[in-house]
FIRO-803806 format. One record per residue (C-alpha): x, y, z; residue in three letters. Coordinates in pm, 1 decimal, always signed. Example, Ala and Ser with C-alpha at 12.3 -4.5 7.8 and 13.67 -1.06 7.14 Angstrom:
+----------+----------+----------+--------+
!       c1 !       c2 !       c3 ! sedren !
+----------+----------+----------+--------+
!  +1230.0 !   -450.0 !   +780.0 !    ALA !
!  +1367.0 !   -106.0 !   +714.0 !    SER !
+----------+----------+----------+--------+
END
This chain:
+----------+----------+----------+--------+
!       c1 !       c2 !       c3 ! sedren !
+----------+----------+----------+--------+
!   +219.2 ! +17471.6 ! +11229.3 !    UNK !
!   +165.2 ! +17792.0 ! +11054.9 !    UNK !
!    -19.8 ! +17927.4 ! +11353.8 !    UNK !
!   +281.7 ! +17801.6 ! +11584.3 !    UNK !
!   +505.6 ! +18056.8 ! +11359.6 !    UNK !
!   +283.0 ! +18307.6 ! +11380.9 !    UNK !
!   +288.3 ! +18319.8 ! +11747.9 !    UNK !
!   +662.6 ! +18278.2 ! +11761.3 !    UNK !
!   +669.2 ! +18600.1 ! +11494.3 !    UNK !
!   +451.2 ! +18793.9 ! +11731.0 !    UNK !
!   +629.3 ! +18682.6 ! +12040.8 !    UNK !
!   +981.4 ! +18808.7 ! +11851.1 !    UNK !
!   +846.7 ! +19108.0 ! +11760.4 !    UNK !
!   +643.0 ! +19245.6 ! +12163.8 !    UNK !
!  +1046.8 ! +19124.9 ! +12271.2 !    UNK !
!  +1195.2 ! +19408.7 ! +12003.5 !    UNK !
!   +953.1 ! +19614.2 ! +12140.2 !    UNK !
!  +1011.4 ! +19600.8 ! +12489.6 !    UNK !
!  +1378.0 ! +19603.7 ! +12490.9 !    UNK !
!  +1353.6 ! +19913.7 ! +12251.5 !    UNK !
!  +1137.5 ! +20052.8 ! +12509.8 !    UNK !
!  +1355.2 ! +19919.8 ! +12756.9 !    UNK !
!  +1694.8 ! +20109.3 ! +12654.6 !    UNK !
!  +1471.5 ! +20403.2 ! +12601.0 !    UNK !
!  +1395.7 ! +20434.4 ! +12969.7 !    UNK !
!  +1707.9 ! +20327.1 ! +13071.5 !    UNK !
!  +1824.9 ! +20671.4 ! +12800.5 !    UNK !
!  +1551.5 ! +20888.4 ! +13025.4 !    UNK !
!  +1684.2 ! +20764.3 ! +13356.6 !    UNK !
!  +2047.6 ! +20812.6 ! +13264.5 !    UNK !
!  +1932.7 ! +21188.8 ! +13157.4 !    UNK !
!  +1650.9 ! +21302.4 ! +13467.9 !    UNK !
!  +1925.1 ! +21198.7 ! +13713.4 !    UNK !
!  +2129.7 ! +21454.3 ! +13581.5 !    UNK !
!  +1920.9 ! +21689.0 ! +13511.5 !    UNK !
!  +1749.7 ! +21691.4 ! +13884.2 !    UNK !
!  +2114.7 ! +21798.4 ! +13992.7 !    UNK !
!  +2205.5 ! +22240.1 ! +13938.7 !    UNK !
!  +2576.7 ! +22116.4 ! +13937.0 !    UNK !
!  +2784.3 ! +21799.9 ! +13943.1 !    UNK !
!  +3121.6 ! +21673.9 ! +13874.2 !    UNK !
!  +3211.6 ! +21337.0 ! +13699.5 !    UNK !
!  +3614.6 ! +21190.0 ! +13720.8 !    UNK !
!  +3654.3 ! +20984.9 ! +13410.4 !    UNK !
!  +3939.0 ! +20781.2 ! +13267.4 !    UNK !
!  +4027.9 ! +20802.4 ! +12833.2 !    UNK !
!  +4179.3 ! +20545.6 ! +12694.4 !    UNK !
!  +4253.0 ! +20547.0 ! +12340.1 !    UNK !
!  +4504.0 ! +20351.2 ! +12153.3 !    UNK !
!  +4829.6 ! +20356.5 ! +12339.5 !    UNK !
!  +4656.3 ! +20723.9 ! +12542.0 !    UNK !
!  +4581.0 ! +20690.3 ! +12882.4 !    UNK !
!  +4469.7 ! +20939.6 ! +13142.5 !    UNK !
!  +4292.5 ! +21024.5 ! +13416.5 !    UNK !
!  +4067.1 ! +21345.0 ! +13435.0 !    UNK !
!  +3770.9 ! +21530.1 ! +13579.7 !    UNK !
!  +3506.1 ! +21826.1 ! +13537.8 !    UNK !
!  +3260.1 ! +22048.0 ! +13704.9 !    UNK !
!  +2925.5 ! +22209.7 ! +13567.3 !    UNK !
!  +2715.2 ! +22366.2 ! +13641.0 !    UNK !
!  +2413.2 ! +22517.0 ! +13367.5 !    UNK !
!  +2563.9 ! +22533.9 ! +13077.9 !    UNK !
!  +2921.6 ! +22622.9 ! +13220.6 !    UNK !
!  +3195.1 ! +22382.4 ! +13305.8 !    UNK !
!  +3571.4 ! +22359.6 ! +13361.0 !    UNK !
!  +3745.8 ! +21996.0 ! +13279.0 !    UNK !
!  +4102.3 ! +21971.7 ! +13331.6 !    UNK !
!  +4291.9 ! +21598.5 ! +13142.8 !    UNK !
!  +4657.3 ! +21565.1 ! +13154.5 !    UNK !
!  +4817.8 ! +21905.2 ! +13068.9 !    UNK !
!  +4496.5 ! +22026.9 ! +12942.8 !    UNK !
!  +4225.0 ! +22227.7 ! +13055.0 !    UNK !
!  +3877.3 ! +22416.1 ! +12895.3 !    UNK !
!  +3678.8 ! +22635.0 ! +12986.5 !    UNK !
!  +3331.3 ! +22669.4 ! +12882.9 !    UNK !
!  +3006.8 ! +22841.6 ! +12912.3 !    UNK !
!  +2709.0 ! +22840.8 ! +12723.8 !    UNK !
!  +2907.0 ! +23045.2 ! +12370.3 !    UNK !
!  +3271.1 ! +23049.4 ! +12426.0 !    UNK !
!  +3513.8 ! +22740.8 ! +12462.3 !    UNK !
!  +3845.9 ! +22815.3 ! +12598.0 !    UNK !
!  +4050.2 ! +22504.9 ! +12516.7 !    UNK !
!  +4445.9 ! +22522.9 ! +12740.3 !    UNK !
!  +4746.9 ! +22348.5 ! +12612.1 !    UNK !
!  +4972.7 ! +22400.9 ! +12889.5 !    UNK !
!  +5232.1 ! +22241.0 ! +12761.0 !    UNK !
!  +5261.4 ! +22449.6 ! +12449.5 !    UNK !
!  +5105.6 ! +22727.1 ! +12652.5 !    UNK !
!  +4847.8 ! +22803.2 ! +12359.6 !    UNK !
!  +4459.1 ! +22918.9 ! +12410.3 !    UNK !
!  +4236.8 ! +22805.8 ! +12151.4 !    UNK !
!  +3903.6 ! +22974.4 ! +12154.4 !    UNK !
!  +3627.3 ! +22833.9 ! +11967.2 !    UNK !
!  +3240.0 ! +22843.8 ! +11955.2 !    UNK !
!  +3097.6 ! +22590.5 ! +12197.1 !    UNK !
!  +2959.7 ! +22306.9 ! +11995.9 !    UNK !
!  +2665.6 ! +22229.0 ! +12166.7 !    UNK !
!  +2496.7 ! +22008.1 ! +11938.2 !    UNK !
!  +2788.0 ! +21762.0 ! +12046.2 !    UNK !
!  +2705.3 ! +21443.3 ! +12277.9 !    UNK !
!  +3125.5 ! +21379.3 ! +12341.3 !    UNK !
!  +3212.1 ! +21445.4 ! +12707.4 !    UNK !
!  +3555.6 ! +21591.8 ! +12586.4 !    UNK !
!  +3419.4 ! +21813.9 ! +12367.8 !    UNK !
!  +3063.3 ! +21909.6 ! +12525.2 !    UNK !
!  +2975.2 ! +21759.7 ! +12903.6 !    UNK !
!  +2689.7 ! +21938.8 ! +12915.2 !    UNK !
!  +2485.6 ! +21674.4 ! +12712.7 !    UNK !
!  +2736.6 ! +21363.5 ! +12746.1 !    UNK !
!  +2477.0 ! +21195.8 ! +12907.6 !    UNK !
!  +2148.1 ! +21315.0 ! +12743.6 !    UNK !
!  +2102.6 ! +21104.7 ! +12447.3 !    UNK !
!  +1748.1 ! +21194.8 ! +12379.1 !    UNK !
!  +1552.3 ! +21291.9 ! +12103.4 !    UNK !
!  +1578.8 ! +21194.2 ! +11741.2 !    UNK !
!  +1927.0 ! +21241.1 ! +11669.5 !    UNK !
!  +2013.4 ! +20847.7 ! +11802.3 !    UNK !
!  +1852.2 ! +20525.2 ! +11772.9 !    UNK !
!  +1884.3 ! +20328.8 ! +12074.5 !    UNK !
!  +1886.8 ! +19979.1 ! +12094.9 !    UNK !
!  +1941.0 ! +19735.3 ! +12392.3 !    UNK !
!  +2251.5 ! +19502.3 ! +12405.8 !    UNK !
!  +2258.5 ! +19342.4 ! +12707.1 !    UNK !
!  +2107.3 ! +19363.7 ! +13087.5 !    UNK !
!  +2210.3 ! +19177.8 ! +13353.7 !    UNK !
!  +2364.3 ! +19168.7 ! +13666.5 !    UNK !
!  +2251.0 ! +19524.8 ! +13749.1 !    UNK !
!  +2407.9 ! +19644.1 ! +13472.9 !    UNK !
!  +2246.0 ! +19746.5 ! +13104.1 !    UNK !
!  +2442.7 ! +19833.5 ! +12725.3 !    UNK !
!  +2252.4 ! +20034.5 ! +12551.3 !    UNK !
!  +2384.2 ! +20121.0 ! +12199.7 !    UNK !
!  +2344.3 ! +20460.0 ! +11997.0 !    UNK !
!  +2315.1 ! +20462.8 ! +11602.5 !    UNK !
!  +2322.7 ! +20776.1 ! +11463.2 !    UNK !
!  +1980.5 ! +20838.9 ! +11336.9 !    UNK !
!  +1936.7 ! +20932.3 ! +10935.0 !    UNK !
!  +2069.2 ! +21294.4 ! +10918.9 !    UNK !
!  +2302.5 ! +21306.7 ! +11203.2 !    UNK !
!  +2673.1 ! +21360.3 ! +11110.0 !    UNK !
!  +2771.6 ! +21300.2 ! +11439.8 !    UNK !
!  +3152.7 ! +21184.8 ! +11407.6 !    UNK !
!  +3175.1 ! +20972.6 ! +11698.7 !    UNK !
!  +2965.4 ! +20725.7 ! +11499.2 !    UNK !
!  +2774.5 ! +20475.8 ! +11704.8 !    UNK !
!  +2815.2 ! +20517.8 ! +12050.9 !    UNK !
!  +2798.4 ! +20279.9 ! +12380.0 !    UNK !
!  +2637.0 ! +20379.3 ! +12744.4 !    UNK !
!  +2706.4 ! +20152.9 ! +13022.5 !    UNK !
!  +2465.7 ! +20152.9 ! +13307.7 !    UNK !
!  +2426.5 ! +20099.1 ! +13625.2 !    UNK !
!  +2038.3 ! +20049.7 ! +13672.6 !    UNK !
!  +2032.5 ! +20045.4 ! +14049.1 !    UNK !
!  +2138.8 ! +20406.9 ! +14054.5 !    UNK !
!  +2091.4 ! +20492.9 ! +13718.0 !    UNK !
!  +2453.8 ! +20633.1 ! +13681.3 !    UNK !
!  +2672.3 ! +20589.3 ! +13392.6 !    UNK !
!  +2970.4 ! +20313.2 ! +13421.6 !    UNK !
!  +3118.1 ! +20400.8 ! +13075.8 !    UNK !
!  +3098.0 ! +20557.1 ! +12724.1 !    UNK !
!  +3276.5 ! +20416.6 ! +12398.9 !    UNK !
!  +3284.4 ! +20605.7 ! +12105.7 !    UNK !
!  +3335.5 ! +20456.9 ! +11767.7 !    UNK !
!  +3535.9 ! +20711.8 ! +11543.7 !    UNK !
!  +3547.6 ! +20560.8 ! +11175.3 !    UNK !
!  +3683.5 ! +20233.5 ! +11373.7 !    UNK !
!  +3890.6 ! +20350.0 ! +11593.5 !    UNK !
!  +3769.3 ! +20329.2 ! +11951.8 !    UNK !
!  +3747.7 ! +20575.3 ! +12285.1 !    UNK !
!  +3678.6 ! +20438.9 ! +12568.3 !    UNK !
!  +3564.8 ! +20659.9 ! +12847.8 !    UNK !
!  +3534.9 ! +20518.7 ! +13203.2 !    UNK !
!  +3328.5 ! +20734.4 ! +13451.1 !    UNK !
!  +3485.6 ! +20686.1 ! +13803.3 !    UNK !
!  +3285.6 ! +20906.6 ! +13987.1 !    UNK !
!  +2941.6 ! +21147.9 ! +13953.0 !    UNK !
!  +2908.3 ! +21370.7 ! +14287.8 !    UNK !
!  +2691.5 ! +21675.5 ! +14306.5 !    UNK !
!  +2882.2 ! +22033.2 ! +14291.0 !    UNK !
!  +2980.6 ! +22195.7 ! +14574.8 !    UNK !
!  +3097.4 ! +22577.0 ! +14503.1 !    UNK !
!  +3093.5 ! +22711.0 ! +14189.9 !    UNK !
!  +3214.3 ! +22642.4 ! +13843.1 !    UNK !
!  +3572.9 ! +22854.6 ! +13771.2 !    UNK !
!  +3522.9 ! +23082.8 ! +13477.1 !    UNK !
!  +3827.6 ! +23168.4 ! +13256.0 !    UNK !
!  +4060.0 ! +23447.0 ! +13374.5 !    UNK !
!  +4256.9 ! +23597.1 ! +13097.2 !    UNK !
!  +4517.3 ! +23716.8 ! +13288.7 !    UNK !
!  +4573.1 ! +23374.6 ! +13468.0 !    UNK !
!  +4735.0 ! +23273.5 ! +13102.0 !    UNK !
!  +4958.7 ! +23588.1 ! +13020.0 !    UNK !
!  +5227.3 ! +23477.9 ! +12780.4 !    UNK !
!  +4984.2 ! +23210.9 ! +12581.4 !    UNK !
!  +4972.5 ! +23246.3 ! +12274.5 !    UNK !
!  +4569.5 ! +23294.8 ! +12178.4 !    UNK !
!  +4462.4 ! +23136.9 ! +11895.4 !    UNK !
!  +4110.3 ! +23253.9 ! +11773.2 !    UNK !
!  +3853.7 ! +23039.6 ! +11575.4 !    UNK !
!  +3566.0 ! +23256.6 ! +11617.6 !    UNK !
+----------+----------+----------+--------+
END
């Protein structure tokens, strides 16, 4: 008998394993196949709460424009140029490029990599895996955990949730193409009359 639980511990414990390895791979899959492409663009749907709305971005390096509602932002690898066009307002900021949120940084919405997330495997099946993403010890990440759907026949992303103190984002990817053209860069004088608001 004790041998029988033995064998059942070490049978528990290769099956934490693997599916740690498992979402792992999935993580490095999700990140080569965007990394293989110079430029891309991904149409996405937020819904938060009562918000919902469609939207869409282009990068290409380290630059991309992403335009949601009556918003747009401009980026490249220093300067974020976040549009209100509603209250016709430019906010300029430093781009935060530690950030894994695809409204706040594309570049690495999809790279979860490294040491700053623990990954662990929810649920495959149907040619489709959950792989969730605890912040690791010493990550202040606000999103809090977050949650990559995956579509492991073409290793493309289905969705994203991130878990803000509770409060949930939900981020639907519609569509990944590769870039054709180039990435628009700001132009100042395209927003004469905004007001410029400067957190540099």
């Amino acid at each position: 008998m004790r041998r029988f639980l033995v064998l059942i511990a070490l049978a528990a414990g290769i099956q934490a394993v693997s599916a740690a390895g498992r979402a792992t791979e999935i993580l490095e899959k999700l990140a080569a196949g965007f990394r293989a492409m110079p430029g891309y663009s991904v149409d996405f749907e937020v819904v938060a709460g009562d918000y919902n709305n469609r939207g869409s971005y282009v990068l290409e390096g380290r630059n991309y424009y992403l335009a949601l509602a009556d918003a747009e932002v401009f980026a490249d690898s220093v300067i974020r140029y976040e549009i209100d066009n509603r209250r016709r307002e430019v906010t300029v900021t430093e781009v935060d490029a530690a950030s894994r949120n695809i409204l706040n940084n594309p570049v690495r919405a999809f790279d979860f990599l490294g040491s700053e997330y623990v990954p662990t495997l929810v649920s495959e099946a149907g040619g489709c895996a959950v792989v969730r993403l605890t912040p690791a010890a010493g990550n202040d990440s606000p999103a809090g955990n977050v949650t990559v759907t995956v579509d492991t026949a073409t290793m493309r992303p289905l969705s994203l949730s991130y878990d803000y103190d509770g409060e949930q984002v939900q981020i639907s990817v519609l569509g990944v193409a590769p870039l054709s053209g180039h990435v628009r860069v700001f132009d100042r004088q395209a927003y004469a009359g905004y007001e410029f608001i400067d957190f540099r």
